[in-house]
Residue, then its C-alpha position, 0 to 999 in steps of 0.5 A: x314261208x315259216x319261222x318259230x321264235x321260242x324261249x324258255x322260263x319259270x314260274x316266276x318269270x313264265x316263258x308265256x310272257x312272249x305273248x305279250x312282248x309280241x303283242x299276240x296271245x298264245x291261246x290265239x290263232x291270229x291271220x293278218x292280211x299283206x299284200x301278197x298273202x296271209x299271215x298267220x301267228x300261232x303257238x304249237x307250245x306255251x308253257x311257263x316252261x317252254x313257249x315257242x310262236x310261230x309265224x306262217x306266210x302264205x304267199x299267192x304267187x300268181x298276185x306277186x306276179x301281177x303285181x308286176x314285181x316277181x322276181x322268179x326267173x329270167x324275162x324270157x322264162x315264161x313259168x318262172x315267175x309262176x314256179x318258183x321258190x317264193x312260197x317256199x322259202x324265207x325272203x324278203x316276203x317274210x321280211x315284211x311280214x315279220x315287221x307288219x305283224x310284230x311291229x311293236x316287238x321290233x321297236x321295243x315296245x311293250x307297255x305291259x312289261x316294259x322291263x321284259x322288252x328292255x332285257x335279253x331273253x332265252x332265245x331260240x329261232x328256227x328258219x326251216x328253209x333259208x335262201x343262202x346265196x353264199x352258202x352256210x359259211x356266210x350264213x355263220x359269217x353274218x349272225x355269229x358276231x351278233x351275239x348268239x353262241x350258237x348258230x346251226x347252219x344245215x345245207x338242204x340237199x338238193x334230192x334226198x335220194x341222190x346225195x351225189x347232186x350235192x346241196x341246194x342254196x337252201x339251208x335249216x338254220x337255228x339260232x340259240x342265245x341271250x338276246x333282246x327279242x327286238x334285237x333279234x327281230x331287226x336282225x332278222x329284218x335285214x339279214x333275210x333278204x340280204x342272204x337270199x340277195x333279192x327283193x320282192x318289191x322296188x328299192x326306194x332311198x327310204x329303204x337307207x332309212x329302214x336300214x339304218x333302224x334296224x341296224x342300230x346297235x349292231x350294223x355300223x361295226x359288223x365285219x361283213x358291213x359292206x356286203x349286207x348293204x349292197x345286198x339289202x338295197x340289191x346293189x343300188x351303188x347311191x343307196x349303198x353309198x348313202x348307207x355305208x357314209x351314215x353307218x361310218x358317221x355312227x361307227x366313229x361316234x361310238x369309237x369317240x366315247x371309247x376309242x381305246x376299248x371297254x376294259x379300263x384296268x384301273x378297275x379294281x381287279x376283284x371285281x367279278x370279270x363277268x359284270x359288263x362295264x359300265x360304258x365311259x360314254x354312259x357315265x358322261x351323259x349321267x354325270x351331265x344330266x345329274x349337273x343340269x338337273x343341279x342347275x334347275x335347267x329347263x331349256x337347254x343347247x347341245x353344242x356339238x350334238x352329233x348323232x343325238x345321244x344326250x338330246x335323246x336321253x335329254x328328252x327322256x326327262x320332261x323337266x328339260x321343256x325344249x332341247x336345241x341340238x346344234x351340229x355342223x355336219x348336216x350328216x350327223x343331224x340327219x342320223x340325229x334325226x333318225x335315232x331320235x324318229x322325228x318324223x313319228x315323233x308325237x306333236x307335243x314331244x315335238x315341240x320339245x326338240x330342234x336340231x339346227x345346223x351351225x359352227x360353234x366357232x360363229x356367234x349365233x343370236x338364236x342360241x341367246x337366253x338359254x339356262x344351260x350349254x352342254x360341249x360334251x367332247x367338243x372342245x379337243x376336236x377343234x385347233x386350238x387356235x379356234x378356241x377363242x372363237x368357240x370361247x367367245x361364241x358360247x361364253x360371251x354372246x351366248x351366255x347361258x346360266x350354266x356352261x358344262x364343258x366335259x374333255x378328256x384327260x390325258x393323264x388316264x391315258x396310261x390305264x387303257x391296255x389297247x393304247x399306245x403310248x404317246x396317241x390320243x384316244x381318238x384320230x381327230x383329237x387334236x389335243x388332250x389336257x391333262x388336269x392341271x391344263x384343263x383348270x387353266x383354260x376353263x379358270x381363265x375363260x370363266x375369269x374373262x366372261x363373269x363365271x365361276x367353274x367348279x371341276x368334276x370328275x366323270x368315270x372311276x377317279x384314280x388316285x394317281x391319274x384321275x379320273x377318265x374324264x373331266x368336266x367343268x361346270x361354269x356358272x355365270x355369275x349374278x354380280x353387276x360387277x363382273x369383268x364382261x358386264x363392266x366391258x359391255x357398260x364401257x363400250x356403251x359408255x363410249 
């Protein structure tokens, strides 16, 4: 089994600094042991021009059948598990191999050039010998919507000699483009067994997990989804359920910070058409952690945490010391859970974050005593009939010092090209405020809990319509004479 990863470079930015984004030098041959085999990196070339590294998998087929988990023919065909195509052809062999022997470059992970890893590179992957049930048509299905712009898919024929036996399922592909090379080494990760459909090795629950990581990012919206996790956990209908319910869960977050599509034409229309967009969702979790950071919090509650994209970026800034995620699908914490890795989360970053399930709409006394309360998207998810629930829960028994409260506005609504006229961005919206109704319900709250609000604008503010977003950022107040202190005094009183 082979496969070659190369890229190109300058003098000032040399295409050898591959070595270092996978951690394995290019004047080096390096063998590591797996458990059916050897596998050995090198590099045929490394210039600051060109540098390509190479991964080789020998595999021992006479172990893989003893250790009772070959899959190379029928039960009753005595040498096929012996005379088959596993040494030959990438599969999940492979699949293995490249994330035990470039762990640190499948996670992203390069302390030496931190910036390198972060950034898309000039990519270029060979795989000689590709199993494609499916054909070349699927291999193209699976890797075009990936981001490569291009993507050669060669049929092997079945004998050189005799063109006339047609093709095998084997195909030469060769993948060229501007990626991350960890994306490019997850993608891999997955697709490889699923095109050769099989699985060298028995298909766990915790395979779900492996799935889901190196599927994010990409996976939840890509068009032939279903089929890669039926294949990747070999048609296993509880896991391939499990995955696809998850994968679902990521998919509707991420249409909720921008349902209506990424191009927002209030932009100016001089600005340069190939600069990508800064995301609506990226601005909101800026503008939160600039309030938060304003407000001196330390310890802080995501009511309505989600899939756990502000506590990751929360846990990003040591200042915020503990992070409580609060969410009511036991679903999304798990993926949550996932996206944050606490189960390899060091002991000391560990302390720092807690996810916990509940309804925002019930007093909790474990969320009492805390500096800020985030309710990022929140609020228009709930009837608003449960508002003075949601109110109450997080204004009067709570109370933390700073309640940012961020919603959509409905007036911007008009800029976005792909919506409708009269829909909201997002199906479970149950209503979307303009401004003036937003300042109404968070002047009143702040009037009936002892805070005062200021507003702020989240997004590109226009001039007719707003901005994309609102927030409104509620302090409590430090007065012994405000509205709820007095109702407190007065019940006690009585």
């Amino acid at each position: 089994m082979f496969l070659t990863i190369g890229t190109t470079g300058t003098p000032e930015r040399p295409a050898t600094d591959l070595g270092f984004l996978l951690h394995k030098h290019p004047d080096k041959a390096q063998a590591f042991s797996t458990s059916h085999g050897s596998a050995h990196v090198f590099y045929p070339e490394a210039s600051a021009e060109r540098c390509t590294a190479a991964l080789l998998l020998e595999v021992d087929p006479v172990a893989l059948v003893r250790r009772g988990k070959g899959r190379g023919g029928a039960p009753d065909a005595a040498l096929a598990q012996y005379v088959n195509d596993r040494p030959y052809a990438a599969s999940s062999l492979l699949s293995v191999a490249l994330a035990a022997v470039f762990k640190s470059a499948l996670g992203g992970v390069c302390r030496a050039m931190p910036e390198r890893a972060a950034s898309p590179l000039p990519l270029r992957i060979e795989v000689p010998a590709l199993p494609a049930r499916g054909g070349a048509e699927l291999v193209r299905k699976l890797f075009a919507p990936l981001g490569w712009s291009r993507v050669e898919v060669t049929a092997v024929p079945l004998d050189e000699e005799f063109p006339a036996w047609g093709d095998s399922r084997y195909v030469r592909l060769v993948l060229e483009g501007e990626l991350r090379l960890a994306d490019a080494l997850r993608q891999l990760y997955v697709l490889l067994p699923v095109l050769d459909d099989a699985k060298h090795y028995w298909v766990a629950p915790d395979e779900v997990d492996k799935l889901l990581r190196a599927g994010e990012g990409w996976l939840a919206d890509h068009p032939e989804r279903p089929l890669i996790t039926r294949r990747y956990l070999s048609h296993r209908w509880g896991l391939t359920r499990q995955a696809d319910q998850a994968l679902e869960l990521v998919r509707l977050a991420e249409s909720d910070d921008l349902d209506v599509g990424c191009v927002d034409n209030a932009v100016d229309e001089s600005t340069d058409t190939e600069e990508k967009p800064v995301p609506l969702a990226e601005h909101r979790r800026t503008a939160i952690l600039d309030a938060l950071r304003a407000a001196g919090a330390s310890r802080v509650l995501d009511l309505g945490c989600g899939q756990g994209q502000l506590v990751q970026a929360l846990l990003k800034d040591v200042r915020f010391t503990e992070i409580v995620g609060v969410d009511v699908s036991m679903r999304a914490l798990t993926i949550a859970s996932r996206r944050l890795k606490l189960d390899r989360m060091g002991e000391r970053q560990a302390d720092r974050v807690t996810l916990r399930q509940g309804s925002l709409t019930y007093t909790d006394k474990r969320l009492a005593g805390y500096d800020a309360a985030v309710l990022s998207e929140v609020v228009e998810h709930l009837d608003l009939p449960r508002l003075p629930a949601l109110e109450y829960a997080v204004f009067g028994a709570a109370r933390p010092g700073t309640v940012l409260v961020t919603t959509p506005n409905v007036e911007y609504n008009v800029r976005w090209e792909t919506l409708p006229a009269g829909h909201v961005r997002h199906g479970d919206h149950r209503f979307e405020w303009t401004r003036a109704e937003f300042r109404d319900w968070a002047g009143q709250v702040a009037e009936r809990h002892g805070y005062t609000v200021r507003y702020e604008p989240v997004g590109p503010d226009d001039p007719e319509v707003g901005p994309p977003t609102q927030m409104a950022v509620f302090t409590r107040a430090t007065e012994t004479g405000t509205t709820t202190e007095k109702k407190a005094k007065e019940a006690e009183a009585a």
